[in-house]
C-alpha positions as CSV (number, residue, x, y, z in Angstrom):
1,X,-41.6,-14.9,-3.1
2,X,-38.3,-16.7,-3.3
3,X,-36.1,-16.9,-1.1
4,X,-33.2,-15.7,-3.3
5,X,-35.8,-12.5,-4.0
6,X,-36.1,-11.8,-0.5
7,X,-32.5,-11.8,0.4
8,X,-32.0,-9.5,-2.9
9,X,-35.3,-7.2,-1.6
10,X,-34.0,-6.8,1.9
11,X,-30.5,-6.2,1.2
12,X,-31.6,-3.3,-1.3
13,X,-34.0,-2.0,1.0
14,X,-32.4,-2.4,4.2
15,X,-31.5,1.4,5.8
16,X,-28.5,3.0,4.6
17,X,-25.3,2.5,6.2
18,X,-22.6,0.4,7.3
19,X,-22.6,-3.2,8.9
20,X,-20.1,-6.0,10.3
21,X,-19.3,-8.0,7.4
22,X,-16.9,-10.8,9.5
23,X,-13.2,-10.7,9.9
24,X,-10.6,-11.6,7.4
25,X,-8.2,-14.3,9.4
26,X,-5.2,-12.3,8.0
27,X,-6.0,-8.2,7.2
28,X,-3.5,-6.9,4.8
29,X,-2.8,-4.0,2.2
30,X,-1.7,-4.6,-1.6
31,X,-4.5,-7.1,-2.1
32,X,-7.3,-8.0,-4.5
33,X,-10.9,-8.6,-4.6
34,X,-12.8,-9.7,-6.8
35,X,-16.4,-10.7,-7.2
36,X,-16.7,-14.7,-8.7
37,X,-19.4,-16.2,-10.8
38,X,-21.5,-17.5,-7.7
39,X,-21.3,-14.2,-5.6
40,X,-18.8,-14.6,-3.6
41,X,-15.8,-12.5,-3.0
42,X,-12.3,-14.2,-3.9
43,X,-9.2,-11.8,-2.0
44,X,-5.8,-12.8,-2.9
45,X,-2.3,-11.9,-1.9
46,X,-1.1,-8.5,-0.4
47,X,1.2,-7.3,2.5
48,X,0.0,-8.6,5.8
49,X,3.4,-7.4,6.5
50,X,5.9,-9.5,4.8
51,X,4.1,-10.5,1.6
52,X,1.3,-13.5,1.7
53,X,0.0,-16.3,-0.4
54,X,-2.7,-16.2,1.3
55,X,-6.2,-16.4,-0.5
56,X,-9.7,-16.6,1.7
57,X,-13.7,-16.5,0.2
58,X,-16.5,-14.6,1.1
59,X,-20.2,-15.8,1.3
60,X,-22.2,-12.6,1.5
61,X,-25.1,-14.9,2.4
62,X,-23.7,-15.6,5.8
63,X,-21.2,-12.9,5.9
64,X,-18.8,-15.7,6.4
65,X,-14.9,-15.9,5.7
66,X,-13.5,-19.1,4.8
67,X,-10.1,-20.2,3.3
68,X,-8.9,-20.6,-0.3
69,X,-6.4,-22.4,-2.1
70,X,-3.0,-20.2,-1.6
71,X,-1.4,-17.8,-4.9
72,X,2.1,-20.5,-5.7
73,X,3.8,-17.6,-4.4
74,X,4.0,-14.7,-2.0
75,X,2.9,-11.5,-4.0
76,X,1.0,-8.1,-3.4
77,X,0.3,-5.1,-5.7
78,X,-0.7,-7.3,-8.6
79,X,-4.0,-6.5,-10.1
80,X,-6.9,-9.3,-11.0
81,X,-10.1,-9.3,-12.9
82,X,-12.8,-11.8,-13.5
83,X,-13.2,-13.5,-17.4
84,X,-15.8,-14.3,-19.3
85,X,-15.0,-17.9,-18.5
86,X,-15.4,-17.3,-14.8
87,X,-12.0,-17.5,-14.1
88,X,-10.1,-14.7,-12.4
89,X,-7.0,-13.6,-14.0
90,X,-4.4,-12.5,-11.7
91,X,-1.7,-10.4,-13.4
92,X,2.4,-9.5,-12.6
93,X,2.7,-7.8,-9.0
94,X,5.7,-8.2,-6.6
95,X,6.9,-11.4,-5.8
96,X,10.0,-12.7,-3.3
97,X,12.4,-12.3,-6.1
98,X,11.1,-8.7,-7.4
99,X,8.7,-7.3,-9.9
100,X,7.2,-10.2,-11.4
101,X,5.3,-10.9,-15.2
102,X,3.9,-14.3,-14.6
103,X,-0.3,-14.7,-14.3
104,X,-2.5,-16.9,-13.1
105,X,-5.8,-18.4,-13.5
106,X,-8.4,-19.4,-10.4
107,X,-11.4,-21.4,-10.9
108,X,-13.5,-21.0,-8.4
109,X,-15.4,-24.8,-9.1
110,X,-12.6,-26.5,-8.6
111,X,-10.4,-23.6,-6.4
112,X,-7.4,-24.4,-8.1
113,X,-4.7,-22.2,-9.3
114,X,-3.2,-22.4,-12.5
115,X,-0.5,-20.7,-14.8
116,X,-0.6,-18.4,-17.8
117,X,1.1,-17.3,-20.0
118,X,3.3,-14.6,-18.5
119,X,3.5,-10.7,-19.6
120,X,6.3,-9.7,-21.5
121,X,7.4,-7.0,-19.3
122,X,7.5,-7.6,-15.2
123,X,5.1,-4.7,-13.5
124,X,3.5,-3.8,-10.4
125,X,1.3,-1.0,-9.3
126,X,-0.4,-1.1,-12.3
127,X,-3.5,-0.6,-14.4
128,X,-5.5,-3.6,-16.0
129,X,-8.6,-3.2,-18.0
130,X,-11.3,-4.9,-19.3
131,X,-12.1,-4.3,-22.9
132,X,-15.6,-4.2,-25.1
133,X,-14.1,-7.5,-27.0
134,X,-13.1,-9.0,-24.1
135,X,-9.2,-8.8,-24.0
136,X,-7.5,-6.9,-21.0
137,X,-5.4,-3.7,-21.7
138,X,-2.3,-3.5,-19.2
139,X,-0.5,-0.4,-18.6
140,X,2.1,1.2,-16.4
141,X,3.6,0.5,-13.2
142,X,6.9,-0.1,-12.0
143,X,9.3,-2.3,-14.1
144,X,12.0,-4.5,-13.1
145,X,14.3,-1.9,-12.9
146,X,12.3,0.2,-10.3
147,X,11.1,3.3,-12.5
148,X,7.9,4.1,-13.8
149,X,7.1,2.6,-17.4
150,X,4.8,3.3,-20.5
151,X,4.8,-0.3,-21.5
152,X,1.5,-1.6,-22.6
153,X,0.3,-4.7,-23.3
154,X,-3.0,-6.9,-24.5
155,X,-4.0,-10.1,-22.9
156,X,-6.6,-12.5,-25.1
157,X,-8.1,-14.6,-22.7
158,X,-9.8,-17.1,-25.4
159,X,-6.1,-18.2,-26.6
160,X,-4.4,-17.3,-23.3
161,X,-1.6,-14.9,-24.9
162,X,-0.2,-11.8,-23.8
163,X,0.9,-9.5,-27.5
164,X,2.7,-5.8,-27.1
165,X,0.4,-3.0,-27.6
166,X,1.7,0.5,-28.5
167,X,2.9,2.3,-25.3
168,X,1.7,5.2,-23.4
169,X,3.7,8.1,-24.1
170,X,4.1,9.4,-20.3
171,X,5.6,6.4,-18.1
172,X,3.2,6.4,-14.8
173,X,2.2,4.2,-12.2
174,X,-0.1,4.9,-9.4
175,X,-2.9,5.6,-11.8
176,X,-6.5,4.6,-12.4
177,X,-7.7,3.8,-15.9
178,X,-11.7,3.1,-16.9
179,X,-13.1,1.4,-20.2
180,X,-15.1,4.0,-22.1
181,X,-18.9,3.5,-23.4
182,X,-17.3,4.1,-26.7
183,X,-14.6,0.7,-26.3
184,X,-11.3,3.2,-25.4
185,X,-9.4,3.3,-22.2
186,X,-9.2,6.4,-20.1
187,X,-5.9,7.1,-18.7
188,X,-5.6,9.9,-16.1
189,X,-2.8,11.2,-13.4
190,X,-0.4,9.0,-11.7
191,X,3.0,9.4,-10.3
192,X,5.8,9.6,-13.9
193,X,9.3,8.7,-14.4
194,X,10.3,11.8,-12.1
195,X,8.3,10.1,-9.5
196,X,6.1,12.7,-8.9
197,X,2.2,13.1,-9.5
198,X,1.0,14.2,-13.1
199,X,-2.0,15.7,-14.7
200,X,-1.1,14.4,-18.1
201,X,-4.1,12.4,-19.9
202,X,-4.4,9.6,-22.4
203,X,-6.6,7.8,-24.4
204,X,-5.9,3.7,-25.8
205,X,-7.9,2.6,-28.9
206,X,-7.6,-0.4,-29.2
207,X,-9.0,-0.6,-33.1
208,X,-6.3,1.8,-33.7
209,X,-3.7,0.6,-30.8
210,X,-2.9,4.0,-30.7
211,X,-2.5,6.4,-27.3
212,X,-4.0,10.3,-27.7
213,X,-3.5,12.8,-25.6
214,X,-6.5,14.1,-23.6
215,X,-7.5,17.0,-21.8
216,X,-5.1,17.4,-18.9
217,X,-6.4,17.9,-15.4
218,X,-6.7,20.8,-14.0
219,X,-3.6,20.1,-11.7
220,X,-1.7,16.9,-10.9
221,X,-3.1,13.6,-8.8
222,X,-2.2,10.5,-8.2
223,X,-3.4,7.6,-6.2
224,X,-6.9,8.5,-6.9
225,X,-9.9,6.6,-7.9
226,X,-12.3,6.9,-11.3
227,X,-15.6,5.1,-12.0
228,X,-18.2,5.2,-15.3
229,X,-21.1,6.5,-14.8
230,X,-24.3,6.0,-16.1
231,X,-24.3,8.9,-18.8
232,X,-20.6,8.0,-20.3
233,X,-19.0,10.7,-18.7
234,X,-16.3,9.3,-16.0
235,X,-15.8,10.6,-12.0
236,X,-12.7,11.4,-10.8
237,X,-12.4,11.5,-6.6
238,X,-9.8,11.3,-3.9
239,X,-6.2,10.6,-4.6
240,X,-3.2,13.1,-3.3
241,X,-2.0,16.7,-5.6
242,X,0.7,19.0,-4.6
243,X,-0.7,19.9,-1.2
244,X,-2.5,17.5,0.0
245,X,-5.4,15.1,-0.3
246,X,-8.0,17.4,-2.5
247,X,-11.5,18.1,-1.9
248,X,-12.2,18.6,-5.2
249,X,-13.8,16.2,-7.4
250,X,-13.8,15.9,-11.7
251,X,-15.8,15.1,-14.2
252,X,-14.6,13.7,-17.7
253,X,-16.4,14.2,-21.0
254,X,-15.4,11.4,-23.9
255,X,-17.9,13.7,-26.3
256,X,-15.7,16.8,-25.5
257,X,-12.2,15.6,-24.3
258,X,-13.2,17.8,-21.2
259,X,-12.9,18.0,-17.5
260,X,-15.4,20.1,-15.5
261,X,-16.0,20.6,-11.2
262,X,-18.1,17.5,-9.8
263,X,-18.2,19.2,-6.3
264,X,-16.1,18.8,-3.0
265,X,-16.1,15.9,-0.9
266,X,-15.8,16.7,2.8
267,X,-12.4,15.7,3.7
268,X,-9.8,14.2,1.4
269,X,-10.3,10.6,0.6
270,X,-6.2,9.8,-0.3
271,X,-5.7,5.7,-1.2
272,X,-9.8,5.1,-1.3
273,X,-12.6,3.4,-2.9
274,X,-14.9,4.3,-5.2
275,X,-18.0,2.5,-6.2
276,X,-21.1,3.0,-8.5
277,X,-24.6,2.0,-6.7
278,X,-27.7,0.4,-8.7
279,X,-29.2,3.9,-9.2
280,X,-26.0,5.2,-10.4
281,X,-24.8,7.3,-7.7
282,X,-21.3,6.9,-6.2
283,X,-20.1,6.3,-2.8
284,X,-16.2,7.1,-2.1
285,X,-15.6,5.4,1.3
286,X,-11.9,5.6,3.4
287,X,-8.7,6.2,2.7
288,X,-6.4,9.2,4.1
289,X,-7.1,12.8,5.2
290,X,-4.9,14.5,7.3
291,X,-4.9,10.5,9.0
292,X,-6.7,7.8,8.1
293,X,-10.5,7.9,8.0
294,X,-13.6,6.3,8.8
295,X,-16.0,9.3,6.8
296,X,-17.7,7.9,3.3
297,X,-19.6,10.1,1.1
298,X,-22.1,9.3,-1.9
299,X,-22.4,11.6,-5.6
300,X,-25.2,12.0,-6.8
301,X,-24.1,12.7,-10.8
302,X,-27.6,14.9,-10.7
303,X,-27.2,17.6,-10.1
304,X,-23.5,16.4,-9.4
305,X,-23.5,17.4,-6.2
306,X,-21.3,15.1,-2.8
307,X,-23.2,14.5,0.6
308,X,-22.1,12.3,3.4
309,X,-23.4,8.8,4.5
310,X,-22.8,6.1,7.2
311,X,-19.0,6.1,8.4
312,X,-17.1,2.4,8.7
313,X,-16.7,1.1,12.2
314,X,-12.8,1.1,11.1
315,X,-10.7,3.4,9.2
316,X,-8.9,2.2,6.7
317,X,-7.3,2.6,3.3
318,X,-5.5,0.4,0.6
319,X,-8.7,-1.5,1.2
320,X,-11.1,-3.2,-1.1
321,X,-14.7,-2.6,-2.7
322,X,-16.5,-4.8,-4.4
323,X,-19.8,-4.0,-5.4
324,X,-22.4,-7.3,-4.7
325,X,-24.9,-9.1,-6.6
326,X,-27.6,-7.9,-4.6
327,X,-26.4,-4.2,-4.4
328,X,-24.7,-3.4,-1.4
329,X,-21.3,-2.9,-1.6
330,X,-18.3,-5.0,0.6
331,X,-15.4,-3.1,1.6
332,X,-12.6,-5.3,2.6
333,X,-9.5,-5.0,5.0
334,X,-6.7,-2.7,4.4
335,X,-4.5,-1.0,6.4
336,X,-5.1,1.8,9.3
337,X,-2.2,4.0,11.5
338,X,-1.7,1.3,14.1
339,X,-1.8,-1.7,11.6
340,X,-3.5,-4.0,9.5
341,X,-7.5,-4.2,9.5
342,X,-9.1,-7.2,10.1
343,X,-12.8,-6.6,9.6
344,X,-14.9,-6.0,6.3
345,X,-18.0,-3.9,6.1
346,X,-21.0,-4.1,4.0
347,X,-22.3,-0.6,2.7
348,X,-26.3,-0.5,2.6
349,X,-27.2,1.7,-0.7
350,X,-30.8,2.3,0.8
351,X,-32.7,4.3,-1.5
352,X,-29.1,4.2,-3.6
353,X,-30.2,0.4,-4.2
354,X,-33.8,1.2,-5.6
355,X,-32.9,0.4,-9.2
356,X,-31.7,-2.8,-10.6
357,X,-29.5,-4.4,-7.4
358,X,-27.5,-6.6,-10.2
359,X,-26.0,-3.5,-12.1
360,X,-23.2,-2.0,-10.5
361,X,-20.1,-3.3,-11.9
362,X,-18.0,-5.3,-9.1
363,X,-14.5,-4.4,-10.8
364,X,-15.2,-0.6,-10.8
365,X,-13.6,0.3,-7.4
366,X,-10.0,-0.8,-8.2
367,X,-8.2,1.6,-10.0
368,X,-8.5,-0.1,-14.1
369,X,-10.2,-3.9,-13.0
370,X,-13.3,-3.6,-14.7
371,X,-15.0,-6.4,-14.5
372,X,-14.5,-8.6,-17.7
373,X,-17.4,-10.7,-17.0
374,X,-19.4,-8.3,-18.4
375,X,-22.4,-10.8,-18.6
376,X,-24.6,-11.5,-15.4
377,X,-23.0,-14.4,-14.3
378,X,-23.8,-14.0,-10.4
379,X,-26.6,-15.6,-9.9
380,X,-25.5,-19.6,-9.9
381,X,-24.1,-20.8,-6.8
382,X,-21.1,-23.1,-8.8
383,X,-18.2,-23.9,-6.0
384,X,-20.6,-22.2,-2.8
385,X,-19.4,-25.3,-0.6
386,X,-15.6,-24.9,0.9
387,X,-15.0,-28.7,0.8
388,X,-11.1,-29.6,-0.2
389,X,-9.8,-26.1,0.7
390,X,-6.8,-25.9,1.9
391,X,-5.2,-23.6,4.7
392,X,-4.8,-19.8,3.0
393,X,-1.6,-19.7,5.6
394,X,0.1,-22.9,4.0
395,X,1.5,-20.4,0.9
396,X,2.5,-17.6,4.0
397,X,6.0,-16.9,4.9
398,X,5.3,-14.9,8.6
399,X,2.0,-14.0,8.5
400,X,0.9,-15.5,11.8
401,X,-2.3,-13.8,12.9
402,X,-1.0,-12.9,17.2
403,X,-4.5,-11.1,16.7
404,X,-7.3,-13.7,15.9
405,X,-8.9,-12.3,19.1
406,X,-9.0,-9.5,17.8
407,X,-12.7,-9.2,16.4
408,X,-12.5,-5.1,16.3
409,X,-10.6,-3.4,13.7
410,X,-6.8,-3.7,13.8
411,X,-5.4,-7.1,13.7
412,X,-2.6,-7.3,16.8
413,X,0.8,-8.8,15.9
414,X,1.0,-6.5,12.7
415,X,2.9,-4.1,14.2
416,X,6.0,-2.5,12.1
417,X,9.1,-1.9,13.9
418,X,9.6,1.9,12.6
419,X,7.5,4.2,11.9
420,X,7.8,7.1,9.3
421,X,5.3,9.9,8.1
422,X,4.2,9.2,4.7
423,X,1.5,12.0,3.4
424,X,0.1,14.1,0.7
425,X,2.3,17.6,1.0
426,X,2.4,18.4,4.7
427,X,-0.5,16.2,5.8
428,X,1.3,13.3,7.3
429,X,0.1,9.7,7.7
430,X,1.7,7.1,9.5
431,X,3.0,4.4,7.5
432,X,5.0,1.4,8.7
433,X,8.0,-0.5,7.9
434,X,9.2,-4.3,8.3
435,X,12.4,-5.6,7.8
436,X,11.9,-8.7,6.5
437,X,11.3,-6.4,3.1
438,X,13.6,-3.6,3.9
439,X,10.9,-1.4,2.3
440,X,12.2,1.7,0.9
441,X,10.1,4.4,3.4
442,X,12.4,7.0,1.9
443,X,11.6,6.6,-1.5
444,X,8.1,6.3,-0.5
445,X,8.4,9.5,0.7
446,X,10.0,11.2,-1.9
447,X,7.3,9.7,-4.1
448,X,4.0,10.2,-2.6
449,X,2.8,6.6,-3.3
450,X,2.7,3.2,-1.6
451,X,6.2,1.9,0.2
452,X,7.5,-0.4,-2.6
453,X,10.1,-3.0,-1.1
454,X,13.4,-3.1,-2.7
């Protein structure tokens, strides 16, 4: 058998559960991830705190970390996905001077960083999709003025241009979006213009570049996560309502512009990940409870019904999941109640891998980065060797690591100086502050979402 076969066979067959996956040199929150043409895992950017340039690779063959050229600038809450080219695209996110609309290119052959062309509207906290035709629908966020907007806009990556598509008609950020079987875009929840969740719902054509109202939820959400599933119909988990971090889990129709009960998960999963397996189950892993967690828990979309799995050796939310070429799934970083987390973790499917290990989309556990790539284009090893990569810390303005030690969970010298209670309703969850961005905590509150700085 080959020996690419075997690593694919024991991966998938391997006992379900969590294992080490290295450590990051720099953890951080407000990142991407994002699965390249050879397998490995590009992360770029985030809040580590103060904002980073910062850009390391990850070989699953070894589980190794290594660095990557830096982003030209410090920025976090951008969103990224991968082209049909290969290329990742990373789009807008917060930069030193503010909300920001410039993009930028990686190729991971020559690990190089280029520009393109800008949006026309600065945004973080956003939602990028991939489309059937390959452009990329942006929508939302928070504009240059600080507020919630509807803008919308449609990249071509063939001709690198960004044109103005028809805007939503609620202004949201905080919100997950999903490319439909059918070539529309599923919008659902977020935080609006009154900077509180919503349960209002809308669909993009893009043949028609026209929003519709859909079926509202049943109540309002925000920061949670939604993933295709095999039959069409779209899962809705985790995220943070009016009292809390819910239990309950939906399920989205596009035949009947309906929503019915997927279950409960166990405990709230608030600032998650969400990830489809090889044999189309899901597993929801993280995020914030009543604190943060460690618990993860798989759906099983027959009979539709939540049970738990492995937990992570660290708890952690605003982390990364990106689903693997050989099915497991890599969850990356993010941040805990004391700090930053170093480590990443593979997720074993088990019996969850037994179908094709090449099918689960690696763009599906960000909220709206489908995976543009839509072809297989994992199975070359283009750019596997790190030779001429520069220091990721060269691009970072104080993100020393006083942790590197540290080979456990929570990187040391990440450490806030203030501390304020950030949660869903009353369920409180530590979130910290650093001056260097004077980060709005109060606001945050107010809002229910991520600090933003200001």
């Amino acid at each position: 058998m080959p020996l690419l076969s075997l690593v694919l066979w024991g991966a998938v067959c391997a006992a379900q559960g969590f294992t080490p996956a290295g450590n990051l040199a720099t953890g951080r929150g407000g990142f991407t991830a994002t699965l390249l043409p050879s397998g490995r895992v590009l992360v770029a950017g985030g809040y580590v705190p103060g904002m980073t340039a910062s850009c390391e690779l990850f070989e699953p063959r070894d589980a190794g970390w290594s660095a990557a050229q830096p982003l030209p600038y410090l920025l976090f809450e951008h969103s990224a996905l991968r082209l049909p080219s290969g290329e990742v695209l990373v789009m807008g996110g917060y930069e030193a001077a503010g909300p920001t609309a410039s993009c930028l290119r990686y190729d991971e052959v020559t690990n190089t960083w280029t520009p393109a062309k800008p949006m026309g509207a600065a945004r973080y906290s956003f939602a990028a999709t991939a489309l059937n035709d390959g452009r990329i629908l942006v929508a939302g966020g928070i504009g240059a003025d600080g507020g919630a907007i509807s803008a919308a806009e449609l990249y071509d990556p063939g001709v690198d241009s960004w044109s103005p598509a028809a805007p939503m008609a609620v202004r949201r950020t905080s919100h997950p979006a999903v490319g439909l079987v059918d070539g529309r875009v599923l919008v659902a929840g977020g935080q609006d213009e009154a900077t509180v969740p919503t349960a209002s719902v809308e669909l993009y054509s893009p043949a028609l570049d026209r929003w519709d109202a859909g079926q509202s939820l049943p109540d309002i959400r925000s920061e949670h996560s939604m993933v295709l599933l095999g039959d069409g119909t779209v899962l809705l988990a985790g995220g943070c309502d009016a009292v809390g971090a819910p239990l309950t889990t939906l399920r989205y129709s596009p035949a009947t512009n309906s929503w019915s009960d997927a279950g409960s998960t166990s405990k709230g999963h608030d600032l998650a990940t969400l990830s489809v397996l090889p044999n189309g189950s899901v597993l929801i892993a993280g995020g914030v409870d009543s604190a943060t967690i460690t618990t993860s828990e798989i759906f099983a979309p027959s009979p539709g019904a939540w049970s738990l799995t492995g937990s992570m050796a660290a708890s952690r939310y605003l982390h990364q999941a990106v689903g693997l070429v050989d099915g497991r799934v890599l969850i990356v970083s993010g941040q805990s109640g004391g700090g930053f987390v170093r480590s990443a973790e593979f997720f074993n499917p088990g019996d969850a891998g037994a179908g094709d290990a090449g099918t689960n989309d690696a763009g599906t556990n960000d909220a709206g980065t489908n995976d543009a790539g839509t072809n297989d284009a994992g199975t070359n090893d283009a750019g596997t060797s790190d030779a001429g990569m520069s220091d990721a810390g060269t691009g970072d303005a104080g993100t020393s690591d006083a942790g590197t030690s540290d080979a456990g969970a929570v990187e040391e010298g990440t450490r806030r100086p203030k501390e304020f209670s950030v949660g869903c309703g009353s369920a409180g969850q530590s979130v910290h502050s650093a001056d260097a961005l004077a980060l709005l905590l109060a606001l945050a509150v107010a809002r229910r979402r991520r600090p933003r700085p200001g």
